[in-house]
N, C-alpha and C positions, 0 to 999 in steps of 0.2 A: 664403645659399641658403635658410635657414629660411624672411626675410619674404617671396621671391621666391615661396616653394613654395605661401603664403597667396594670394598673388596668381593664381597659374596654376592650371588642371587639365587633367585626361586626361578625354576624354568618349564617352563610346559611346551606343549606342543597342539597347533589344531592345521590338520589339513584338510578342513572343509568348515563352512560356517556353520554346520551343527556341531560339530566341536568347537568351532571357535564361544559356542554360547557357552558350555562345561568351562573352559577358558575363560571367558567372563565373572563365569560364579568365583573360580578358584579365587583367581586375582580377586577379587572382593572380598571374600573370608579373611585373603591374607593382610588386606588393609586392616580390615575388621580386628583382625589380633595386632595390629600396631606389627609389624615386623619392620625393623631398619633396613633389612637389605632390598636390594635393586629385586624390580619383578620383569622377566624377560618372557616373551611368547615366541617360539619360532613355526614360523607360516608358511603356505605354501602357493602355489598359483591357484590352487582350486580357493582360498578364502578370501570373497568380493573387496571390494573396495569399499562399502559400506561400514562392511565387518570390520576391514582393517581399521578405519576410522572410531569404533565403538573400543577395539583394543587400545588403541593409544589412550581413552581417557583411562585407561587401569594402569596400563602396563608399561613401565620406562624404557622399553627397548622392544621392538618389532625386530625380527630376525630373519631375512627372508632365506627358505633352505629348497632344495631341491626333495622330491620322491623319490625316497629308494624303497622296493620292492625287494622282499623277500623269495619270492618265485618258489613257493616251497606249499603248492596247493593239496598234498598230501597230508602233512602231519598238520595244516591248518585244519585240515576236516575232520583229522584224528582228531582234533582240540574242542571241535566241532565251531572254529573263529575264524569264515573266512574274510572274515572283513579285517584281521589283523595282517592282512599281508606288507601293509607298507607301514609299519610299527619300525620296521628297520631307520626310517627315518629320525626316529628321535635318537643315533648315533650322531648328529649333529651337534646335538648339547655337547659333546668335548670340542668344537671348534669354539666356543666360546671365551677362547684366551684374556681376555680381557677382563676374566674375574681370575683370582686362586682358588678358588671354591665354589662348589653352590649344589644346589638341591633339585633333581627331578621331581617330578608329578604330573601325573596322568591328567589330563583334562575331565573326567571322571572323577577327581578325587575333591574333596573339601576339610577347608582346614576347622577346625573348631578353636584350639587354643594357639598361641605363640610358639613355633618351635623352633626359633632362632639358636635353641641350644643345637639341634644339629649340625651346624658350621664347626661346632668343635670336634667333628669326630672325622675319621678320613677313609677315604675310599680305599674298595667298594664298601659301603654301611647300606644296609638294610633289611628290612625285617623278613623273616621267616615265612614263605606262602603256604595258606593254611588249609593246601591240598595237598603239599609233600615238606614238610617244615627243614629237610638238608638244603631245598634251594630256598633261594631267595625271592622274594615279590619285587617285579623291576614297574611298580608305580608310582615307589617312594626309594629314592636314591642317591646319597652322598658321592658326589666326585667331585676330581680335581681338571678343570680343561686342562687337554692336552693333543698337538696336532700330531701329533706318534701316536699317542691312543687311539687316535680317530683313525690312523690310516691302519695300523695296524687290526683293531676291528673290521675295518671294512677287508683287508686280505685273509683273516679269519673267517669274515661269513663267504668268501668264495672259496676257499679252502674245506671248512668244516660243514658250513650252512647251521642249521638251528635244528635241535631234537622237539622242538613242540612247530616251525615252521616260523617263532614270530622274535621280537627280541629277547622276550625270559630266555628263553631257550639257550639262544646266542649264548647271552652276557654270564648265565651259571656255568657257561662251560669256558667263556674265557676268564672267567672271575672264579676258577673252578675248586680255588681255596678257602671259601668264604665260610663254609662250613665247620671248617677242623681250624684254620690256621690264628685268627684272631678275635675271641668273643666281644672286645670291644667293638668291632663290624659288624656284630647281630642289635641289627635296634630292635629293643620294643615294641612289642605287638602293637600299640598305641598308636602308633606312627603309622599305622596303616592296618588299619579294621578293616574288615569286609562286612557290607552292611547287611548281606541277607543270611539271617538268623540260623537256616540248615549250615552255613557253616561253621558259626559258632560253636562253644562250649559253653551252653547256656548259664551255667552256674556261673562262673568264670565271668563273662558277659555282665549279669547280674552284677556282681562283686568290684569289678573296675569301671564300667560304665561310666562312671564320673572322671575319670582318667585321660578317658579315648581323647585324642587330638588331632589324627587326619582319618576322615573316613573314605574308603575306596568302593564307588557304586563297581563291582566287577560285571561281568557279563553282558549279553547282547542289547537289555534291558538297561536302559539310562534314565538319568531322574526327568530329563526331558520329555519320555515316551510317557511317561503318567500322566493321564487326565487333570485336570487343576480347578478346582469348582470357584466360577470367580465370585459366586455369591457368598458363599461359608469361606472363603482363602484359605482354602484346604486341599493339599493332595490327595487323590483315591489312588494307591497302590493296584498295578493291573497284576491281577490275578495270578498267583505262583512265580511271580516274579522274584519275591521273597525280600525285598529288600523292607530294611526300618523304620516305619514310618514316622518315630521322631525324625531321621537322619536327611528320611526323603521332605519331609515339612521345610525344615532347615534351609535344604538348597533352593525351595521353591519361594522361600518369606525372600531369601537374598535376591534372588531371581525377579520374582516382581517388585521390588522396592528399588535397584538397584541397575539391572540391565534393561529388563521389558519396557518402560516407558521410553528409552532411547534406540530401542529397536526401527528400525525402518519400513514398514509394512510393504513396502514396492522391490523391498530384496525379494530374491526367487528363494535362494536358499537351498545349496545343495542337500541333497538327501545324504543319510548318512549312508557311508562303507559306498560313495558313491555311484551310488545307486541314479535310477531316474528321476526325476523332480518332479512333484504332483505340478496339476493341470490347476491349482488354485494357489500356487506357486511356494509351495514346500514348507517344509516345518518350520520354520524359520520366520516368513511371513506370516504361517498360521498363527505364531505366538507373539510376532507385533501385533497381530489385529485384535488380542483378549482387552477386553475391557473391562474391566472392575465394576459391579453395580454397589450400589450405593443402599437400595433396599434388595434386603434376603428374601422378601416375599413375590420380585421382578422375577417374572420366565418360570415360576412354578406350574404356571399352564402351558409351557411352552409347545407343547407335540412330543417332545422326547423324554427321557430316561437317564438316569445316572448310568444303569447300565449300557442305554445304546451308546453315549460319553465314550465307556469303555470299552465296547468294541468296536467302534470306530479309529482309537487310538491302537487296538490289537493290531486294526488290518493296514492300517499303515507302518505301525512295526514291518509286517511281514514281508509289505509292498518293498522295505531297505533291505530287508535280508533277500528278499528273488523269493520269495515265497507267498504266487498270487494265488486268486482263487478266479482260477480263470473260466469255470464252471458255473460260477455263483455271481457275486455283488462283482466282479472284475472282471466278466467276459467283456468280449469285445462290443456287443453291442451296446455297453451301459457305458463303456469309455468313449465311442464315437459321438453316443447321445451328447455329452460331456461336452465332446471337441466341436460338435455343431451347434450346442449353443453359445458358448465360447467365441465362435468367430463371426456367429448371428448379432451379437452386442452384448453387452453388460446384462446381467442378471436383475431384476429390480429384487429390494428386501425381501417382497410378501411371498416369491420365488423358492420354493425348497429346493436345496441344492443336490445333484445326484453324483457330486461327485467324489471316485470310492478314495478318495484321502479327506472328507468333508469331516471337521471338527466341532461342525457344530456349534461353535462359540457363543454363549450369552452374551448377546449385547441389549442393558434396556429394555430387556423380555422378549426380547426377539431371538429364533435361530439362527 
């Protein structure tokens, strides 16, 4: 198993340090299950030097890769993901010659159990997407590097482009046998759950549950955008987002035991689907600065609301996807307010903060 584990790895991808924190968790899980093989991240110039710094203590191999852009803002809209446009980039993972094998995953995804068994099956392997089950889900993915396949792909996406705009699309139509030609290639639902419940088959769900081994947060909603009560160390699920709040607990116990206390609170932290960066310097330092209380009974008078929590977390969602409310809490005049006290001096504690990415953080009963 040792020389095998030399041979193989697990690979992700973050190009911005709110993915690199998804990337964080993974790499942790997969320590978590003991896995022998090499864990590699490939990076891009949007993830700080900070971030790079927080990867190395997981990851044995930083990978630095360029942006590629899918330029295909049509069927992204169709998909309604315009923030997957530059997913093209994780066609890097085949430059990785230097293993014979290894395993995709989504920066999104979490492992629960050991799934070293995947090294014995061979490209393309993956499981069935559980919106059209003939294609395949490309967040959990058996390959072999190779720099023919890579170039070759990349003259496929200028030749063909992608039917959904991002790389599923691509990779089922260059992979476009996966379905009929060999069912040892179809893994396991297990290998890649989708954690919010409408798309399950609840019975089904019920019945393997104790099975499940990699879960895939999908959608625009990540476990990061949930609210995290540092008092109870509980996740609140934001509303219709649908995901499992076992699944979502999970990445968040990993999360703060694991990355948050090594976080950097002076990174800015780009927004996700790079987006703008809040004026209190993005989600990323929002979630170095959480503090843990010590007593459940600290901040229960605080001013605020578990619900105002989470919509505060709603509208900075929105603020990443280009979805202000430019009418409301995010006109212009409450963002100047913002910028002029900003460069008037530091805010003192006793100070409510108005500004519209404000998380509000319990610290010590304070807002």
């Amino acid at each position: 198993m040792a020389e095998r584990g030399e041979k193989g790895a697990f690979v992700t991808l973050a190009t911005n340090d709110t993915y690199a924190l998804g990337c964080l968790v993974l790499g942790n899980s997969l320590r978590r299950v003991k896995t022998v093989h090499q864990l590699v991240v490939m990076i891009t110039d949007g993830v700080s030097s900070s971030m790079r710094n927080q990867l190395r203590r997981v990851f044995d191999l930083l990978y630095e890769v360029n942006l590629l852009d899918s330029k295909d803002p049509d069927n992204l809209q169709l998909l309604g993901r315009p923030d997957l446009n530059v997913t093209f980039t994780k066609f890097h993972c085949w430059r990785l010659t230097m293993f014979e094998k290894a395993v995709f995953l989504d920066a999104d995804t979490l492992v629960l159990k050991n799934v070293d068994e995947l090294f014995e099956r061979e490209e393309l392997s993956a499981a069935p997407d559980a919106g059209w089950p003939d294609c395949f889900n490309s967040g959990v993915f058996v390959f072999r590097p190779s720099d023919e396949t890579y170039k070759k792909l990349l003259d496929f996406a200028v030749a063909k482009g992608s039917f959904d705009g991002g790389d599923q699309g691509l990779l089922n139509i260059y992979f476009r046998d996966w379905a009929t030609k060999d069912i040892a290639r179809h893994l396991p639902f297990i290998y890649n759950v989708v954690s919010q419940a409408f798309y399950s088959y609840l019975p089904a769900f019920t019945q393997f549950k104790q099975d499940v081994k990699i879960v895939h947060f999908i959608g625009a909603t990540k476990p990061w955008h949930h609210p995290y009560n540092t008092s109870t160390k509980t996740v609140q699920p934001l509303p219709d987002s649908g995901h499992n709040q076992e699944f979502l607990q999970l990445w968040w116990d990993i999360f703060m035991s694991q990355v948050q206390p090594a976080l950097d609170p002076s990174v800015k932290g780009n927004m996700m689907f790079g987006g703008p960066e809040s004026t209190e310097g993005g989600l990323v330092a929002n979630l170095a600065a959480m503090t843990i209380q010590t007593d459940p009974s600290e901040g229960a008078d605080a001013g605020h609301s578990e619900q105002e929590d989470v919509s505060d977390q709603e509208r900075k969602l929105n603020w990443e996807k280009g979805q202000m409310d430019y009418l409301g809490a995010d006109a212009f005049e409450n963002i100047q307010k913002k910028l002029d006290e900003t460069l008037q001096g530091p805010v003192s504690e006793a100070t409510p903060s108005t500004s519209p990415f404000s998380t509000k953080s319990k610290t010590s009963g304070k807002d």
